[in-house]
N, C-alpha and C positions, 0 to 999 in steps of 0.2 A: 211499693217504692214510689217516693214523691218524687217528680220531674217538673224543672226549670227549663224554661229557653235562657241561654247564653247570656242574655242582654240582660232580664231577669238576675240570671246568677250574679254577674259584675254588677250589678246595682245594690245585689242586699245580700252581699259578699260574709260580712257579720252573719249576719240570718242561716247563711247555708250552711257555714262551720258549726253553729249551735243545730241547724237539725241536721247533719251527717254525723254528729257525736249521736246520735238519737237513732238513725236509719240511713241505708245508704240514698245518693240525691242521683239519681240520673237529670242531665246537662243533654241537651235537644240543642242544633244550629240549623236555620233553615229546615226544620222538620223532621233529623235525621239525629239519630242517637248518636251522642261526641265523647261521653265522660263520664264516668259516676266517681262522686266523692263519696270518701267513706272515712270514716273516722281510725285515725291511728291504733286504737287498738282494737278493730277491726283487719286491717294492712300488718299488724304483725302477728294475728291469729292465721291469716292466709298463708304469709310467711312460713310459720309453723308446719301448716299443714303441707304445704311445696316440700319442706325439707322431708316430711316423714312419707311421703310423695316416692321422692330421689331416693329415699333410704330403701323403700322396699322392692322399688325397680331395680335397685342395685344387687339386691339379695336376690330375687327372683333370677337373673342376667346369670349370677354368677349360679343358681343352683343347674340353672339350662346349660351351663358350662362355657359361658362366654368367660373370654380372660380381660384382667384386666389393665391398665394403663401400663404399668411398666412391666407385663406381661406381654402386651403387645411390642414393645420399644423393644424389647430384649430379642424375638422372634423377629422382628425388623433388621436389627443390628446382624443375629444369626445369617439372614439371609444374603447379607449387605457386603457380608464377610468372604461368604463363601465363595 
């Protein structure tokens, strides 16, 4: 992964869009890692993979037998009543 200081990056601002479409850019301030740019479809591959992420913690959750959202509100309400 190619890295920029900050100052760098805002000067050749052009330049870094053309290489994060290429690899992603880590972005350094004061010597300290700030940022990586990466290219949009890159950001919605990630996307992707979050969602199918959530999907299978979902299933997992539910086969360990946790309930769920309005599973909980209803055992809420039950209690709430009583």
């Amino acid at each position: 992964m190619k890295t920029l200081g900050a100052s760098e990056a805002k000067n050749r601002f052009g330049e870094l869009l053309d290489l994060a479409r290429r690899e992603p850019i880590q972005i350094t301030k004061k010597g300290r890692n700030v940022a990586v740019v990466i290219s949009i479809e890159e950001f919605e591959r990630f996307l992707e993979l979050e969602e199918e992420l959530i999907a299978i913690k979902a299933e997992q959750a539910q086969q360990e037998g946790f309930i769920g959202l309005s599973e909980s509100e209803e055992l809420l309400e039950d209690i709430m009543n009583a």
